[in-house]
C-alpha positions as CSV (number, residue, x, y, z in Angstrom):
1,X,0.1,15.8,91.2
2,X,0.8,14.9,95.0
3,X,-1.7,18.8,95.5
4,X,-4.0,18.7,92.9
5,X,-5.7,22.1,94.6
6,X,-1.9,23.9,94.0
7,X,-3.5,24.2,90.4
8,X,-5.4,27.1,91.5
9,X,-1.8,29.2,91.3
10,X,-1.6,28.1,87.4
11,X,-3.4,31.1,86.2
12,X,-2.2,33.7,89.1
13,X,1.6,33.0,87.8
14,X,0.4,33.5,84.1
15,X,-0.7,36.5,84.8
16,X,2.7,37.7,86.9
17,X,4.9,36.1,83.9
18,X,2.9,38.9,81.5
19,X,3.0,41.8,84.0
20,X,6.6,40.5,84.5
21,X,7.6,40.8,80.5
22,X,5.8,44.5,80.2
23,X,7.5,47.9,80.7
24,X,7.5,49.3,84.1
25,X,5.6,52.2,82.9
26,X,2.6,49.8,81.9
27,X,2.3,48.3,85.1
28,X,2.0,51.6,86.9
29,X,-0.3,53.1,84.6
30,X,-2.5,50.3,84.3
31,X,-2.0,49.8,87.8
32,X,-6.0,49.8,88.9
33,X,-6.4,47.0,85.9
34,X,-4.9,44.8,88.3
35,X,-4.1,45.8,91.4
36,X,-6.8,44.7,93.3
37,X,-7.4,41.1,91.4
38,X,-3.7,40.2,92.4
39,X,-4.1,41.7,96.2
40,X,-7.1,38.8,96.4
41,X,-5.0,36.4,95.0
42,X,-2.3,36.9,97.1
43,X,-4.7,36.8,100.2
44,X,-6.9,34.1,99.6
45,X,-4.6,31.8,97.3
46,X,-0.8,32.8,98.1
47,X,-0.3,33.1,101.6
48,X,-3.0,30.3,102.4
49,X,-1.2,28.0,100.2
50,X,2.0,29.2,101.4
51,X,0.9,28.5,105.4
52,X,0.2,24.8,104.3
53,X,2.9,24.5,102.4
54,X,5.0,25.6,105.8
55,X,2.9,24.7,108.6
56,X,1.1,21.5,110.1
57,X,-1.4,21.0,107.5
58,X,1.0,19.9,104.6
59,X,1.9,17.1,107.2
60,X,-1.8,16.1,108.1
61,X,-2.6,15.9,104.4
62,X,0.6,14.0,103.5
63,X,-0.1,11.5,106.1
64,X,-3.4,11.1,104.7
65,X,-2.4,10.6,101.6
66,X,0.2,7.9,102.9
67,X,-2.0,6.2,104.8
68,X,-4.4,5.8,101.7
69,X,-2.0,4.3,99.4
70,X,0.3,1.9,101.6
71,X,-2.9,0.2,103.4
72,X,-5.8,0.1,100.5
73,X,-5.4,-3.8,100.4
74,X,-6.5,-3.4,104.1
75,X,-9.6,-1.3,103.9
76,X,-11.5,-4.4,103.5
77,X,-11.2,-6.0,106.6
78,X,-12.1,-2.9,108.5
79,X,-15.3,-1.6,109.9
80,X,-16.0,2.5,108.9
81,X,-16.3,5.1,107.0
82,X,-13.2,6.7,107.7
83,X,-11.3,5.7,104.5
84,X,-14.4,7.3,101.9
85,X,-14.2,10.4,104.2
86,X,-10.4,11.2,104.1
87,X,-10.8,10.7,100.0
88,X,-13.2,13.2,99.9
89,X,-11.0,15.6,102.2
90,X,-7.7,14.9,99.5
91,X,-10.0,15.6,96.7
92,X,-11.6,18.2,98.0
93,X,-11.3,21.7,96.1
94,X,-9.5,23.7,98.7
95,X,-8.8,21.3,101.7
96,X,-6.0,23.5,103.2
97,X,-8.8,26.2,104.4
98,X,-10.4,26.3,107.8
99,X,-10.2,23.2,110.0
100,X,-11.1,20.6,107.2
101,X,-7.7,18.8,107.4
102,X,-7.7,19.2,111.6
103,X,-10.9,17.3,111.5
104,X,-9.6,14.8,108.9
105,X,-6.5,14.0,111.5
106,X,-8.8,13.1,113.8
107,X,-10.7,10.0,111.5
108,X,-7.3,9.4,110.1
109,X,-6.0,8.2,113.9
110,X,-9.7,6.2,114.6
111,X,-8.7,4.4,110.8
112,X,-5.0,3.8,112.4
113,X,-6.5,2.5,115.4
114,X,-9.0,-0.1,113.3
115,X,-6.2,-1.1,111.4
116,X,-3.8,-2.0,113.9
117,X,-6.4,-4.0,115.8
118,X,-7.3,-6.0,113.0
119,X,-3.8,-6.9,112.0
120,X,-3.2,-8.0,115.6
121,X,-6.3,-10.5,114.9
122,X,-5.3,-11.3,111.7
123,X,-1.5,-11.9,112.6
124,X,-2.4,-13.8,115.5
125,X,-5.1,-16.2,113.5
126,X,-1.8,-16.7,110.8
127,X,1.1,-17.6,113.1
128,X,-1.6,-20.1,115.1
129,X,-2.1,-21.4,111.7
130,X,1.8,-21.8,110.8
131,X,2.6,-23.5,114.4
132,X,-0.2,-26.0,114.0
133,X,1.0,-26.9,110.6
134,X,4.5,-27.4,111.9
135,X,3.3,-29.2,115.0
136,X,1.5,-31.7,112.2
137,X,4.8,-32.3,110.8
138,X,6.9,-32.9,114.3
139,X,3.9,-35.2,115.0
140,X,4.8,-37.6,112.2
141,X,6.9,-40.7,114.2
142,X,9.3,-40.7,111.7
143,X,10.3,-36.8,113.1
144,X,12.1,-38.2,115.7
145,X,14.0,-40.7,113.9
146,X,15.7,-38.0,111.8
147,X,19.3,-36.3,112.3
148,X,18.8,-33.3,114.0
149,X,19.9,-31.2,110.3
150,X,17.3,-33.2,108.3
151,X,14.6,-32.2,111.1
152,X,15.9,-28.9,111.1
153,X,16.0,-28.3,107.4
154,X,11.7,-29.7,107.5
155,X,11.5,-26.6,110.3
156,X,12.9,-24.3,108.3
157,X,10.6,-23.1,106.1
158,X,7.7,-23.1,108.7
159,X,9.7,-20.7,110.8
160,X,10.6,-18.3,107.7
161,X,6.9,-18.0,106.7
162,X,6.6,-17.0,110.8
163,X,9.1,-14.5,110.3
164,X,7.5,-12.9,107.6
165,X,4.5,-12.5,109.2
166,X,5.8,-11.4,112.1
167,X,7.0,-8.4,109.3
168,X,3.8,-8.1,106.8
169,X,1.8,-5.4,106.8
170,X,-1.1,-6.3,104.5
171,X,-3.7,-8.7,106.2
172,X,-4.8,-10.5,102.6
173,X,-0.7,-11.5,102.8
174,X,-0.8,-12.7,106.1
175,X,-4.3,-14.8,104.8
176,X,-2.3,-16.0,102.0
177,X,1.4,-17.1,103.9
178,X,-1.0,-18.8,106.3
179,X,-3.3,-20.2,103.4
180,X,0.2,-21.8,101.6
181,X,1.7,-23.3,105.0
182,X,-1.3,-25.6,105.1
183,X,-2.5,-26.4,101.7
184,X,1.1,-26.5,100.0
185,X,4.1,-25.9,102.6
186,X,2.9,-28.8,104.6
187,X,2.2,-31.5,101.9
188,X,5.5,-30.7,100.7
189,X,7.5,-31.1,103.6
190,X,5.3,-33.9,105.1
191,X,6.3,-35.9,101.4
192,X,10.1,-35.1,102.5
193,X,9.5,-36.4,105.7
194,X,8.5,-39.8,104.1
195,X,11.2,-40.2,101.7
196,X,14.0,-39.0,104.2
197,X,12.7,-41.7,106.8
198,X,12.3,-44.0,103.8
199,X,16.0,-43.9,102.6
200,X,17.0,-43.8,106.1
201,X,15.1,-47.7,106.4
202,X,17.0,-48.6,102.9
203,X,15.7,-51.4,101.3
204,X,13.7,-50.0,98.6
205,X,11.3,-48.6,101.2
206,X,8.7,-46.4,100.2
207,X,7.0,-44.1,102.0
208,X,3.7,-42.3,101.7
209,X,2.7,-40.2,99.6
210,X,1.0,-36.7,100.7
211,X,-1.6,-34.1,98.4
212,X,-3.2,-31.0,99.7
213,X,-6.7,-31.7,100.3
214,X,-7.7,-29.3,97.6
215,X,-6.2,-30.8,95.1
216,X,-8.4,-34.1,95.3
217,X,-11.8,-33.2,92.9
C-alpha cells in the first residue's frame, strides 16, 4: 500500500512461482519461451525497483508521502501548487524512473519552506492573542487584591494554552486555541475573578457576571 507502483512485480513473481514448481528439464527446454520476457523484467522492473528500494529515492518519496499526510490540515493556508504536484508524482505509474522524484524534492523543500513561514505568522498572531486575553484579565482591579495562588491559578490556563502553541503543528489548531482563549477561556476566568474577589469582600457580595460576546443573539 505505502508503493502502490511495486504492484508491477505481482505478475513477474507469478510467473517465477510456476517456473519454480516445474522440472528442471522444462525450464531448459522451453527455455526461449521465456527467457527473454524475464531478462526484460529483470531490467526494467527488478533492478530499478531494487535501486529505489536501496538508494536515495525510496527516501525522497517517503518524505513526500510524510509530508502529505502529517500537514494536509495546512495546505489551506498556503500559496502553490506544490501539494497537487507531489500527489501526482506518488501516484504516478512508475515514479521511481528517471529524475521524477529528484525534481519532486525540489517542490517538496519550496512547500516546507511556505509551510514554515506561515506557521511562524500564524503562531505569532495566536500567542499575541493569548497574552492580550491574559493582560485583560490582570487588568481587572480586583487582580491585585488576590493572593498571589488565587492570581496564579487565573494565569494558569492562559499560560498552558501558550505552551501548546508554542508545540502545535497544525495552523487551524493554533486558530482554534487562540479562538477559545478569547471567546471562552477568558469569560470563564474573568467570572472567577469576580466571585474570588467577591468572597474575599464577604458580605454576601456579588460580583459580575461575564458571557462571551457570541453568545448574546
Amino acid at each position: 500500500t505505502a508503493y502502490p507502483f511495486m504492484a508491477t512485480l505481482g505478475p513477474i513473481a507469478a510467473e517465477l512461482r510456476t517456473l519454480a514448481d516445474r522440472e528442471w528439464s522444462y525450464c531448459l527446454k522451453r527455455l526461449p519461451d521465456f527467457s527473454e520476457r524475464l531478462l526484460n523484467a529483470k531490467e526494467f522492473a527488478i533492478d530499478s525497483l531494487k535501486q529505489f528500494c536501496a538508494g536515495q529515492k525510496r527516501v525522497i518519496y517517503d518524505d513526500i508521502r510524510s509530508c502529505l499526510r502529517d500537514e494536509e490540515p495546512n495546505f489551506p493556508d498556503v500559496n502553490g501548487t506544490e501539494p497537487d504536484a507531489l500527489r501526482e508524482t506518488l501516484s504516478a505509474e512508475a515514479p521511481y524512473k528517471g529524475n521524477t522524484l529528484q525534481q519532486a524534492k525540489y517542490k517538496l523543500d519550496t512547500l516546507r519552506t511556505r509551510l514554515t513561514t506561515m506557521l511562524s505568522s500564524v503562531r505569532a498572531e495566536a500567542e499575541k492573542s493569548l497574552e492580550q486575553a491574559q493582560a485583560r484579565l490582570k487588568a481587572e482591579p480586583e487582580f491585585p487584591t488576590l493572593p498571589s495562588d488565587q492570581q496564579s491559578a487565573l494565569i494558569t490556563p492562559f499560560e498552558e494554552a501558550l505552551t501548546q502553541i508554542k508545540r502545535e503543528r497544525l495552523a487551524p489548531v493554533l486558530r482554534q486555541i487562540a479562538d477559545r482563549a478569547s471567546n471562552e477561556l477568558l469569560p470563564r476566568q474573568l467570572q472567577r475573578l469576580a466571585e474570588l474577589a467577591a468572597a474575599k469582600k464577604g458580605g454576601g457580595a456579588k460580583g459580575a457576571e461575564y458571557v462571551s460576546a457570541r453568545l448574546i443573539p
